[in-house]
C-alpha positions as a Markdown table, in Angstrom:
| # | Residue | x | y | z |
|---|---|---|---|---|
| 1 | Unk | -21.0 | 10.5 | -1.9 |
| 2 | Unk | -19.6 | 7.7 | 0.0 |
| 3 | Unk | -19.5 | 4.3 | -1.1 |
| 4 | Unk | -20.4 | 1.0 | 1.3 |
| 5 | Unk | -16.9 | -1.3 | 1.2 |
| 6 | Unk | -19.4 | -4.2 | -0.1 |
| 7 | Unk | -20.6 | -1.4 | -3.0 |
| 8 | Unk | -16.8 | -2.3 | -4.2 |
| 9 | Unk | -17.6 | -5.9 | -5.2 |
| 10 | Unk | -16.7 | -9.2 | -4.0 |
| 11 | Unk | -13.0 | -10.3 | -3.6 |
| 12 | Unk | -11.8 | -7.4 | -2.2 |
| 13 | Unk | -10.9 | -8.6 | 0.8 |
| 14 | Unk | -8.8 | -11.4 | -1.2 |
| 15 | Unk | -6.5 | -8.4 | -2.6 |
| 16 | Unk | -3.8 | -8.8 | -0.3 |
| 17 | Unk | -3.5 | -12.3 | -0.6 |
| 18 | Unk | -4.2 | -13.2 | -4.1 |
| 19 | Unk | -2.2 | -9.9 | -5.5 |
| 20 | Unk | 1.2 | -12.1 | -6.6 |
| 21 | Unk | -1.5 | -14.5 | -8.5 |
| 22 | Unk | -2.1 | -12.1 | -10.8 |
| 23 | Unk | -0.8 | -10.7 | -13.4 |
| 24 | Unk | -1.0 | -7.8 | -15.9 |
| 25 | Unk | 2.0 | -8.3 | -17.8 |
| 26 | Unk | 1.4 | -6.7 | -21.3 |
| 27 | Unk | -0.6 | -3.7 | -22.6 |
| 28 | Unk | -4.1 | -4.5 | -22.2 |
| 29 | Unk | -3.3 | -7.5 | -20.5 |
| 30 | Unk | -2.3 | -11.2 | -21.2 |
| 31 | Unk | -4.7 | -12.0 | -24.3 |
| 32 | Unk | -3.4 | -8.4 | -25.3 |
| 33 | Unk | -7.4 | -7.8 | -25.9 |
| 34 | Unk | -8.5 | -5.8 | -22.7 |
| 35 | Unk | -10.3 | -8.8 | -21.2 |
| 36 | Unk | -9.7 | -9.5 | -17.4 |
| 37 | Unk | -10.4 | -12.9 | -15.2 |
| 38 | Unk | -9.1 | -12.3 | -12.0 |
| 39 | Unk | -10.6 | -10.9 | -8.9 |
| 40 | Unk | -13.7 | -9.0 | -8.8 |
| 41 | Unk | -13.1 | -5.0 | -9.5 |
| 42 | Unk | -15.1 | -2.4 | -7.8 |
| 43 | Unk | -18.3 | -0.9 | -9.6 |
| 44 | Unk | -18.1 | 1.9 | -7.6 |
| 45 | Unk | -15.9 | 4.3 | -6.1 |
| 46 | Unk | -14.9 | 8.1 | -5.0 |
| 47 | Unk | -12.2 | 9.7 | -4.2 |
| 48 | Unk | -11.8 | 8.3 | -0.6 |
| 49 | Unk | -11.4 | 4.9 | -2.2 |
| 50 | Unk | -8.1 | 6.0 | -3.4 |
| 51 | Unk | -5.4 | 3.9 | -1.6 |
| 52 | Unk | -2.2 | 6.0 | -3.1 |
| 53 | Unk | -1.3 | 8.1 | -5.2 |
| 54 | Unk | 2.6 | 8.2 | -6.6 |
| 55 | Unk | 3.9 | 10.9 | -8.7 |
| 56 | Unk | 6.0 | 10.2 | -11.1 |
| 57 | Unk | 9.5 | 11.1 | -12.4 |
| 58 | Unk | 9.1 | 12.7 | -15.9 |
| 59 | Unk | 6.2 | 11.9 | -18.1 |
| 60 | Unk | 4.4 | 9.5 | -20.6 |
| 61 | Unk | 1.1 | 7.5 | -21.4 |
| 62 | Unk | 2.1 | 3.9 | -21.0 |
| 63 | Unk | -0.3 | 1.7 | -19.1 |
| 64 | Unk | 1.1 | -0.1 | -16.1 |
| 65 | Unk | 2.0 | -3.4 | -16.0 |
| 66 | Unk | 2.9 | -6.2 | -13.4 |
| 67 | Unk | 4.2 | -9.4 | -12.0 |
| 68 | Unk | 3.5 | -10.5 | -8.5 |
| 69 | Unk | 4.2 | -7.3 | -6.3 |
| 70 | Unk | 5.7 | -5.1 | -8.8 |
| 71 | Unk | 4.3 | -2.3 | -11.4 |
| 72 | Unk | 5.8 | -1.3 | -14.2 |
| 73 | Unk | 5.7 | 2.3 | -16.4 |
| 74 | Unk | 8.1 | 4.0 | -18.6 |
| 75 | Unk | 8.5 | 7.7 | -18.6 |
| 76 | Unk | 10.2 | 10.3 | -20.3 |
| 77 | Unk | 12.2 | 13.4 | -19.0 |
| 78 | Unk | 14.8 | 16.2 | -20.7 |
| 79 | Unk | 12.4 | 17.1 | -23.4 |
| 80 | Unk | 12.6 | 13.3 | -24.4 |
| 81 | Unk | 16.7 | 13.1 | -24.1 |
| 82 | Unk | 16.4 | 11.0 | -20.7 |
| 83 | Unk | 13.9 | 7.7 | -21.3 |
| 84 | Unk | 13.1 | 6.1 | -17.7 |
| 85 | Unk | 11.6 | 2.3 | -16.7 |
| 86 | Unk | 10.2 | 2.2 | -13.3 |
| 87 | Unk | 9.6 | -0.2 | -10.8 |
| 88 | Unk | 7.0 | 0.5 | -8.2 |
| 89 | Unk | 5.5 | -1.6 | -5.2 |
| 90 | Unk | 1.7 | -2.3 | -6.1 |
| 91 | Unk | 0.7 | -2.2 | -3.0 |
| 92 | Unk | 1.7 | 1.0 | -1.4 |
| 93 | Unk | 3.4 | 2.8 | -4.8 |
| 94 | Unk | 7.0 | 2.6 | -3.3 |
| 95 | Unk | 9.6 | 3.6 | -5.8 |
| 96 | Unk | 11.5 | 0.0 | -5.9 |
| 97 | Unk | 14.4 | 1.3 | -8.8 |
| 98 | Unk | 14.3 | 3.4 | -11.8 |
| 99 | Unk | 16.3 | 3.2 | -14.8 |
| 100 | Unk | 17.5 | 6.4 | -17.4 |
| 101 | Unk | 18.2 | 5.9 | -20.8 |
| 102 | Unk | 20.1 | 8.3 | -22.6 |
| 103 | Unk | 18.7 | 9.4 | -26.2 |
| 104 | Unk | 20.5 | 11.9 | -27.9 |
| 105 | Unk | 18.5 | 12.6 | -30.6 |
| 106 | Unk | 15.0 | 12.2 | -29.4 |
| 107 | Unk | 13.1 | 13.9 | -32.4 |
| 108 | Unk | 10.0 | 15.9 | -31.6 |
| 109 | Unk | 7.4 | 15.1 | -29.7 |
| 110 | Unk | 3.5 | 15.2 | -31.1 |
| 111 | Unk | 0.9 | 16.7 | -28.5 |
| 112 | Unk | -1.5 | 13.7 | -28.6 |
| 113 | Unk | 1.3 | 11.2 | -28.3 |
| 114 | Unk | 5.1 | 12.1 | -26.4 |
| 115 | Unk | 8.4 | 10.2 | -25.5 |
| 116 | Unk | 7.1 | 7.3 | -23.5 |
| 117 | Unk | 3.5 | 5.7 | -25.0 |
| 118 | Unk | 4.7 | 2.3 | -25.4 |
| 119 | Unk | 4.1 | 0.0 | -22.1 |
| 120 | Unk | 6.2 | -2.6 | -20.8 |
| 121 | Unk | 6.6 | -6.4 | -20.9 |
| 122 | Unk | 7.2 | -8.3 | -18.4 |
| 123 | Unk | 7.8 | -12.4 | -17.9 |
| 124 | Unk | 8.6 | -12.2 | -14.1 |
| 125 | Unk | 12.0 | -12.2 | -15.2 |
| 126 | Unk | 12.9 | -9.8 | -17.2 |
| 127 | Unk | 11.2 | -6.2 | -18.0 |
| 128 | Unk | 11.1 | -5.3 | -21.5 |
| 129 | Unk | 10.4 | -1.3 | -22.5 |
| 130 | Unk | 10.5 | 0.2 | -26.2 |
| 131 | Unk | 10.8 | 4.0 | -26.8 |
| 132 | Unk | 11.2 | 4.3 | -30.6 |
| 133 | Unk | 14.1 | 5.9 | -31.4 |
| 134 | Unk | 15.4 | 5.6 | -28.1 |
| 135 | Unk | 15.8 | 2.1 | -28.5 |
| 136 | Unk | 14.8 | -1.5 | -27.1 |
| 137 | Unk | 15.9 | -2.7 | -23.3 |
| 138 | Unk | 15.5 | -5.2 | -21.3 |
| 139 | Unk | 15.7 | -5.7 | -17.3 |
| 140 | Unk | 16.0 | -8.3 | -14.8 |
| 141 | Unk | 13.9 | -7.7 | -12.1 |
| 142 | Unk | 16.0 | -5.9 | -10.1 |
| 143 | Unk | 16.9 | -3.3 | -13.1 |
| 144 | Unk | 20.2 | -4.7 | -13.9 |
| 145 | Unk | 20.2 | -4.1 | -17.5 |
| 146 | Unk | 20.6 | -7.3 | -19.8 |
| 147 | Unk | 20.7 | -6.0 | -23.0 |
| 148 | Unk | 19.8 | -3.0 | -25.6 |
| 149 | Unk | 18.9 | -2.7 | -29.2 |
| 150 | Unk | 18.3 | 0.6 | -31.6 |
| 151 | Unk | 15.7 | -0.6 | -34.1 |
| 152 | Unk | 15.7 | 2.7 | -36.4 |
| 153 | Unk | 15.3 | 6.4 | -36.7 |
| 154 | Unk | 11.5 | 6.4 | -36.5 |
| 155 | Unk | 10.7 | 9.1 | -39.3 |
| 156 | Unk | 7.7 | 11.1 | -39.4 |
| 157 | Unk | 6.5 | 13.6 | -36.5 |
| 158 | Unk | 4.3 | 11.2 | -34.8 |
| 159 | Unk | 6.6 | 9.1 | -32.5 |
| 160 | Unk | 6.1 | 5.4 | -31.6 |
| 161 | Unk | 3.3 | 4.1 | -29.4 |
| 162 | Unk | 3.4 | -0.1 | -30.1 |
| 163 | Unk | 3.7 | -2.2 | -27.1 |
| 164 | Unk | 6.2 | -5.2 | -26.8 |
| 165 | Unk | 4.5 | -8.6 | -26.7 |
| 166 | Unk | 6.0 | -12.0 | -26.6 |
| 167 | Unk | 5.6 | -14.8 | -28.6 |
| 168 | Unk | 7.2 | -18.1 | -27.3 |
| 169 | Unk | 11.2 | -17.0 | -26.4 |
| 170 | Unk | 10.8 | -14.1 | -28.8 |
| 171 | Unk | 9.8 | -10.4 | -28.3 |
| 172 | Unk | 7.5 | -9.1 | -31.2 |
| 173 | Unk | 8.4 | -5.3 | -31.8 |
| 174 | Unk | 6.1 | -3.6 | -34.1 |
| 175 | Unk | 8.0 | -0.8 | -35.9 |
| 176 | Unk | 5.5 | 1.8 | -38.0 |
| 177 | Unk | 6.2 | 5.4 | -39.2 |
| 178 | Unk | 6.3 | 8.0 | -41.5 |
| 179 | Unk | 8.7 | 5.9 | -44.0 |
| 180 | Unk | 10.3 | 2.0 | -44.1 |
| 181 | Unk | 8.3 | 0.4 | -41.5 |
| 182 | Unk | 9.1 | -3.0 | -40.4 |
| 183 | Unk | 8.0 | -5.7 | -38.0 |
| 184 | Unk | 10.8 | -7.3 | -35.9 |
| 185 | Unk | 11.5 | -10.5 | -33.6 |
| 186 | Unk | 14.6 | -10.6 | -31.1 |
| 187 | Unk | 15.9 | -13.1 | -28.6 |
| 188 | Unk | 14.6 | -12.4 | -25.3 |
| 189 | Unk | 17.3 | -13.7 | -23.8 |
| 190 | Unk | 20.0 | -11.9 | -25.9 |
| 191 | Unk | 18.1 | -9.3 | -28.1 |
| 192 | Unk | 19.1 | -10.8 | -31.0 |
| 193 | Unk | 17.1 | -10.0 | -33.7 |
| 194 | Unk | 15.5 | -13.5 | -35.4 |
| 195 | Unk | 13.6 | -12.2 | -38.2 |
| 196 | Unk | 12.6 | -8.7 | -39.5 |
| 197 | Unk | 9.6 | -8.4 | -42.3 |
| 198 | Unk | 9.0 | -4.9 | -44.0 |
| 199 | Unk | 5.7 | -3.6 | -43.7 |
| 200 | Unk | 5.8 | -0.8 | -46.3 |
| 201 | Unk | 7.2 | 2.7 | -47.0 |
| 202 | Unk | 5.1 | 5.8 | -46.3 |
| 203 | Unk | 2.6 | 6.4 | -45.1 |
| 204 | Unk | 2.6 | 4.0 | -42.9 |
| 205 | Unk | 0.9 | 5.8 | -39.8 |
| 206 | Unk | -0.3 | 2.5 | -37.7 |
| 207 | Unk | 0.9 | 2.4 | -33.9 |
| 208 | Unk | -0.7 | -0.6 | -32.9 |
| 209 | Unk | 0.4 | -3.7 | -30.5 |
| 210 | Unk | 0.6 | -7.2 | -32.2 |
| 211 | Unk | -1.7 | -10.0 | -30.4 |
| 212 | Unk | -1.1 | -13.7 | -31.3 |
| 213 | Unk | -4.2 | -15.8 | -31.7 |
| 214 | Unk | -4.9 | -19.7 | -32.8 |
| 215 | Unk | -6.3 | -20.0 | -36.2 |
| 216 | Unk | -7.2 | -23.7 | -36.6 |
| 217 | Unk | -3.8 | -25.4 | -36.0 |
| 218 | Unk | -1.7 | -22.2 | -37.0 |
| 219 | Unk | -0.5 | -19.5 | -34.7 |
| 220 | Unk | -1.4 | -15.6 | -36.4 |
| 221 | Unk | 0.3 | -12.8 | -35.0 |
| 222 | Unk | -2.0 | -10.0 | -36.4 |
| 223 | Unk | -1.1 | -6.2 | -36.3 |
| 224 | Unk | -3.8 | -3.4 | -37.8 |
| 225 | Unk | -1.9 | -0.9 | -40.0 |
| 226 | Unk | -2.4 | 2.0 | -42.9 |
| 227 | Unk | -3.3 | 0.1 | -45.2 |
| 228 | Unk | -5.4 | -2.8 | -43.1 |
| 229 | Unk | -5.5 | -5.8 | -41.1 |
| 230 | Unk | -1.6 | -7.9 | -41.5 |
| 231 | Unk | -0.9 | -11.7 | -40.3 |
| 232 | Unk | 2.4 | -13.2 | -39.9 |
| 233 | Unk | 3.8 | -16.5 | -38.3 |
| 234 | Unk | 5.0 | -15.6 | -35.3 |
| 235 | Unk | 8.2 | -17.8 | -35.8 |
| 236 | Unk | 9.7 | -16.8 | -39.1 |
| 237 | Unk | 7.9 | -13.2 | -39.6 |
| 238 | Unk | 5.7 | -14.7 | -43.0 |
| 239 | Unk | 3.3 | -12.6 | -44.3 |
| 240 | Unk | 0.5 | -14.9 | -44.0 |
| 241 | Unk | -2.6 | -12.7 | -45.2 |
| 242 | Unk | -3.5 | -9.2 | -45.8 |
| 243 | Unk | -7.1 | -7.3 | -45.6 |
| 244 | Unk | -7.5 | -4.1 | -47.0 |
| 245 | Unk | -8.8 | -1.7 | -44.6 |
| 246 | Unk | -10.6 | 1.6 | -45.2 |
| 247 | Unk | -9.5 | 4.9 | -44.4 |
| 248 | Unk | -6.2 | 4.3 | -42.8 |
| 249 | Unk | -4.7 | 4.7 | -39.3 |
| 250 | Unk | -5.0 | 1.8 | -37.6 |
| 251 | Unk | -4.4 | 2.6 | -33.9 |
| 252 | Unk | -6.8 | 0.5 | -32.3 |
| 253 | Unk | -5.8 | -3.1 | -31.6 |
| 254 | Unk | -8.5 | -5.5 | -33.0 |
| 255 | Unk | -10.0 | -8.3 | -30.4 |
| 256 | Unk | -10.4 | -11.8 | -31.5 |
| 257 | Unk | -14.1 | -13.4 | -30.9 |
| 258 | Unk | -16.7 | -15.4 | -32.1 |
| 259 | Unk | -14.0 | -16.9 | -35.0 |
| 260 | Unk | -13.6 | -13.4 | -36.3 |
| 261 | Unk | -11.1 | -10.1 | -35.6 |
| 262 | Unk | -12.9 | -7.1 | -34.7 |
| 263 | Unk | -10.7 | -4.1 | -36.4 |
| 264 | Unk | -11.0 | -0.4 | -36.5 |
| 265 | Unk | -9.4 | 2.2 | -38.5 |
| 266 | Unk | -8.0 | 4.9 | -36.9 |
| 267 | Unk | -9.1 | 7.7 | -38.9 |
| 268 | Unk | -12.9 | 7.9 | -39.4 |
| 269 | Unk | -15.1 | 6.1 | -40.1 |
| 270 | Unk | -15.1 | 1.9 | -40.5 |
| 271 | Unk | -15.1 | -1.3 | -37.7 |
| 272 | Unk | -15.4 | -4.5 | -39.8 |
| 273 | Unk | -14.4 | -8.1 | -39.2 |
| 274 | Unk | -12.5 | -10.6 | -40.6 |
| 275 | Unk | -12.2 | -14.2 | -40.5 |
| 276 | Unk | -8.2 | -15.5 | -40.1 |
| 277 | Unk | -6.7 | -18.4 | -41.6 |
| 278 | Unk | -6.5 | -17.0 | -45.1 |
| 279 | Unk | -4.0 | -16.8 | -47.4 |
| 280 | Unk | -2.2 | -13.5 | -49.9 |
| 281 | Unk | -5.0 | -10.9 | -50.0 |
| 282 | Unk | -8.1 | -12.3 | -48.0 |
| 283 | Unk | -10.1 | -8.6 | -48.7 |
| 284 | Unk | -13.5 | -10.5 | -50.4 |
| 285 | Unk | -12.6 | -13.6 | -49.6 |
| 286 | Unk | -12.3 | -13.2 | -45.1 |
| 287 | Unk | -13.7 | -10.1 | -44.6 |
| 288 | Unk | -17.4 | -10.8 | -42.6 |
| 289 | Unk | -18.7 | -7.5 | -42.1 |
| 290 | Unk | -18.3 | -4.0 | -43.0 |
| 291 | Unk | -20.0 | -0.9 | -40.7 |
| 292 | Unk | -19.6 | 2.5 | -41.2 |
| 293 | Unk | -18.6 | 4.4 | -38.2 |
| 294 | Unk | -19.2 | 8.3 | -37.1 |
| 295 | Unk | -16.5 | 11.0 | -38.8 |
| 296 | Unk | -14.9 | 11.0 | -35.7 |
| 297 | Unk | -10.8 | 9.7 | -34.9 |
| 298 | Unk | -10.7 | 6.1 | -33.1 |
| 299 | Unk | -8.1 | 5.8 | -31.0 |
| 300 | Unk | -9.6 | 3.4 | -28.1 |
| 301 | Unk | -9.7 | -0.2 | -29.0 |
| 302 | Unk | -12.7 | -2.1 | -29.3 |
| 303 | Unk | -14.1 | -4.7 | -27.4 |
| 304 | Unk | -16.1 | -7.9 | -27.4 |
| 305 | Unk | -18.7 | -9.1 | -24.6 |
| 306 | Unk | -20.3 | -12.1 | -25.2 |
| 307 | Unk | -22.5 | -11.1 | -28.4 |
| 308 | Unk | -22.0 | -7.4 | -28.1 |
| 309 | Unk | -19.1 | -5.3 | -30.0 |
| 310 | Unk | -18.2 | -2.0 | -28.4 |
| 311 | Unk | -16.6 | 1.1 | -29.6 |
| 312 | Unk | -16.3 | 4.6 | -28.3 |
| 313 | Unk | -14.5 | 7.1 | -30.4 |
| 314 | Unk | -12.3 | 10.0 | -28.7 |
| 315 | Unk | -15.5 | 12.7 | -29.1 |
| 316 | Unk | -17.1 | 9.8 | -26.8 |
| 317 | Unk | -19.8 | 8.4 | -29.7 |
| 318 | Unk | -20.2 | 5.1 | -28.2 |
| 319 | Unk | -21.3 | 2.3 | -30.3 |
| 320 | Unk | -22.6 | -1.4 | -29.6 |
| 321 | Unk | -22.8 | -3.6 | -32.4 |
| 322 | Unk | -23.8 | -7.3 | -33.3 |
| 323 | Unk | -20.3 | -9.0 | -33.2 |
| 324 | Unk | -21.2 | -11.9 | -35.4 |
| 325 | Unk | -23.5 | -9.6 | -38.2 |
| 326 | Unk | -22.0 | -5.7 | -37.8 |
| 327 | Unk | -25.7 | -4.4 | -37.1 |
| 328 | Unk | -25.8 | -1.1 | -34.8 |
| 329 | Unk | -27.6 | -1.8 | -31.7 |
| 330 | Unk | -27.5 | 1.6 | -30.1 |
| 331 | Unk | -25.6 | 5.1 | -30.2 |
| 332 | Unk | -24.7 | 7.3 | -27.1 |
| 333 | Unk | -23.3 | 10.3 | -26.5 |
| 334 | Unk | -20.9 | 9.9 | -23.9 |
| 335 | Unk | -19.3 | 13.1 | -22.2 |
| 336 | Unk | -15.3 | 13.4 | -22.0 |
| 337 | Unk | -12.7 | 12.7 | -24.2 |
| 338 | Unk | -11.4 | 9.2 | -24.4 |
| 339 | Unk | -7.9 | 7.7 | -25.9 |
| 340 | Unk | -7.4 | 5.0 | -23.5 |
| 341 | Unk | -8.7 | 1.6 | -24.6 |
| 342 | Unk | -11.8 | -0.3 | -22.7 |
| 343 | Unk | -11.5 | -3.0 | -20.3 |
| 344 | Unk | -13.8 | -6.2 | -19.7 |
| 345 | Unk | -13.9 | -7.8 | -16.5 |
| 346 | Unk | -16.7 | -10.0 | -15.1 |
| 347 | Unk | -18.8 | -8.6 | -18.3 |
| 348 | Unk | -18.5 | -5.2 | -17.5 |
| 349 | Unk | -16.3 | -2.6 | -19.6 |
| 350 | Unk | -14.5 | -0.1 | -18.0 |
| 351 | Unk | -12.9 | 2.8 | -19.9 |
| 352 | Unk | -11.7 | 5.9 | -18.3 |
| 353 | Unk | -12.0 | 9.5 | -19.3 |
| 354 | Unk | -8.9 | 11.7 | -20.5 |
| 355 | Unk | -9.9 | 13.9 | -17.3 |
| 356 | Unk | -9.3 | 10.8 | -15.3 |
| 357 | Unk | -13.1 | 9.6 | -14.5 |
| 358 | Unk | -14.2 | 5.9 | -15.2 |
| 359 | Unk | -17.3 | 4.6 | -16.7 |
| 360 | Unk | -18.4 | 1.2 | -16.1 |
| 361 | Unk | -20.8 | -0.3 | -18.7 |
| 362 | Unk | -23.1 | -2.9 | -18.6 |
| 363 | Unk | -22.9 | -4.4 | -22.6 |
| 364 | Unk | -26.1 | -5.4 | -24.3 |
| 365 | Unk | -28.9 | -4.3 | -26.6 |
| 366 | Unk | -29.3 | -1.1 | -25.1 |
| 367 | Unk | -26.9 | 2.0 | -23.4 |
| 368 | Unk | -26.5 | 0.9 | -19.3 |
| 369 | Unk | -24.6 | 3.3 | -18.1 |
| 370 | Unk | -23.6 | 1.4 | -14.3 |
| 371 | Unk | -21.4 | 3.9 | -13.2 |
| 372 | Unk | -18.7 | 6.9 | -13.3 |
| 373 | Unk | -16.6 | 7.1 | -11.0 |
| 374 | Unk | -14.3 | 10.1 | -9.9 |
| 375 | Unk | -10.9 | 10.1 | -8.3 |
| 376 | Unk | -11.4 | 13.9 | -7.9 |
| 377 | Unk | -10.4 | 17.0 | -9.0 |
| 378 | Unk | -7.1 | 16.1 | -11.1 |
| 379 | Unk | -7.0 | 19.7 | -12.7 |
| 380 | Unk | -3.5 | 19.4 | -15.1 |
| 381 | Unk | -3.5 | 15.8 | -15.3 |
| 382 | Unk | -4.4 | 14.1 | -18.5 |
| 383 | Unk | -5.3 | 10.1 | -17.9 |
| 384 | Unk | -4.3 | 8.5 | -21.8 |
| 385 | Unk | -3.6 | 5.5 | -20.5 |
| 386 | Unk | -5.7 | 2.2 | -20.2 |
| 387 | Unk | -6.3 | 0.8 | -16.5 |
| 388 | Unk | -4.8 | -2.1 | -15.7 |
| 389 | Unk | -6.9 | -4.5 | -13.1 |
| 390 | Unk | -4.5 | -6.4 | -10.5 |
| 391 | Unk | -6.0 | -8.5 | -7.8 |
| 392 | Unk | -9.1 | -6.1 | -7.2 |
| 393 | Unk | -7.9 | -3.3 | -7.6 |
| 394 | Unk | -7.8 | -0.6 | -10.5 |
| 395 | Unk | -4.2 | 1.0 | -11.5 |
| 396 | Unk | -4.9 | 4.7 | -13.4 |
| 397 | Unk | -2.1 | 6.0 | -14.8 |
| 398 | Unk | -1.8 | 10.0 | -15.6 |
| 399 | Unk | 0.9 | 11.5 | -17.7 |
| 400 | Unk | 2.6 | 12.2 | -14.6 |
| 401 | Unk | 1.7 | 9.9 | -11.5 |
| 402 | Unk | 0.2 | 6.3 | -10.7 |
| 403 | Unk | -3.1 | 6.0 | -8.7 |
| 404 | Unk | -4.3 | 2.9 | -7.0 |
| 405 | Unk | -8.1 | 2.2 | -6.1 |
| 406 | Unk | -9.5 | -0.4 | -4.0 |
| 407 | Unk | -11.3 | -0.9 | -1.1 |
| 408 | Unk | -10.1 | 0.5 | 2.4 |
């Protein structure tokens, strides 16, 4: 079916000019949450609506990132002994440089994970990628490289999969696995490390990304876990609080709404809130709500719209919740399979498929299904990570190539 250009939303027609206004620069974007306010995305779109398509050197599941005119992605080639950052143009998918890393002892690589999960960080000065084992580097824009740093051995057979984040002039690292796990801080000038705080021995099987939020007059930087829901000042690396969580793997990056941080385990079967600005263990003292979930793995993130918590688990049992009380509002059975975390934008969610579809969901007391949308047949490809919405447009990243859709 085609698709009118005005189908694709207002703002489109501002994508050319506003595109170095806006700016994805982290993993799920600048709040680190998912949530988008820049220029209108389409609703709805087909194959035809794709403006490029750029394959890519090696392979991985980071989401793209970007500053002004230029995309971001790590990838990972050699069986994981060759790490790669990339530089692409956003607006016609132009290789602009790429960058190998050597890494002579990669490890193995787990099926649902790989060599190159963790996206980039960018400032619009520097680019910042993290591959585990392989290291910490950073950039200039050009891909002159500024500095290195090996943060561990990684143990376990899971691999690494948190996202670099800034806080201030430092880079927050998140370091989880099957053994010592730690939380770092470096210079982002220098790579320095500033502070490092242990976050347990095994098993310590969390991957997520850090997100910094504003608790009263104190800064948080809260990371999900094994064992629960963390909080540490971003400048010294204090454990501030700590909130027991329920059946372990925390994955999913919590969002911050309402007061209250909306967390999910990664194994089945919990999504609970909690209020910040505790102190030691805040498990009866912070913690709002409790909901049981399905016996299904979360992986995707969930997501806040307005009054309306959403969660979808990888078998595709989506969820809406109450976001101040917990209470289901409605169940759905969504076809696919689904790692990559949701995205709100203008009120809508978007969260694609692992076959590389996108649904676009209206929140609110009821399933409203607005759209899902194909790029085609993408037979081979699996789509893991999260879109990223620049200017009007959507970037969807497969393990091996970039696509970019818009109106034409």
């Amino acid at each position: 079916m085609k698709y009118s250009p005005l189908v694709l939303c207002l703002g489109l027609a501002l994508t050319l000019t506003s595109g170095a206004a806006e700016n994805w620069p982290r993993f799920r974007g600048p709040t680190g949450t998912g949530h988008h306010t820049g220029a209108a995305l389409p609703t709805k779109w087909s194959a035809e609506n794709v403006l490029w398509r750029a394959e890519l050197k090696g392979e991985g599941f980071s989401s793209p990132v970007n500053w002004g005119d230029r995309i971001f992605l790590t990838a990972a080639a050699d069986k994981g002994s060759t790490r790669l950052v990339l530089a692409l143009d956003m607006r016609s998918g132009k290789l602009l440089w790429e960058k190998a890393i050597p890494c002579e002892a990669p490890g193995k690589s787990h099926n649902m994970n790989g060599f190159a999960t963790p996206s980039c960080l960018t400032d619009g000065e520097r680019v910042i990628a993290f591959f585990g084992r392989g290291g910490i580097h950073c950039f200039d824009f050009n891909g002159k490289p500024l500095w290195s740093q090996s943060l561990g051995e990684f143990a376990g057979p899971w691999g690494s999969a948190a996202s670099p984040v800034f806080s201030g002039n430092l880079v927050i690292q998140n370091c989880d696995a099957q053994g010592a796990s730690f939380i770092a801080a470096l210079d982002k000038k220098t790579g320095k490390i500033v502070w490092r705080t242990p976050r347990g021995e095994k098993p310590m099987g969390g991957w997520s990304t850090p997100i910094e939020i504003q608790a009263g007059k104190r800064s948080e930087l809260v990371v999900n876990s094994e064992q629960g829901l963390d909080a540490y000042d971003p400048a010294s690396g204090k454990l501030l609080w700590h909130c027991n969580g329920f059946n372990g793997r925390g994955e999913p990056v919590p969002d911050f709404a309402h007061g209250l941080l909306y967390v999910l385990n990664g194994k089945a079967g919990d999504i609970y809130a909690v209020r910040p600005g505790g102190s030691g263990d805040v498990s009866e003292t912070h913690r709002v709500w409790h909901t049981p979930r399905p016996k299904v793995r979360d992986i995707p993130s969930p997501i806040v719209v307005s009054d309306y918590l959403f969660a979808i688990d990888m078998k595709g049992n989506a969820t809406t919740y109450e976001a101040r009380t917990g209470k289901v509002l409605w169940t759905e059975k969504i076809p696919g399979a689904y790692t990559a975390s949701p995205v709100e934008s203008n009120g809508l969610i978007y969260l694609n498929t692992e076959s590389g579809e996108t649904l676009v969901i209206k929140p609110g007391p009821k399933f409203d299904l607005v759209a899902r949308n194909s790029i085609g047949d993408r037979a081979g490809e699996l789509f893991r990570a999260s879109i990223a919405p620049i200017a009007g447009r959507i970037y969807l990243r497969s393990n091996c190539a970039l696509y970019c859709v818009g109106a034409k």
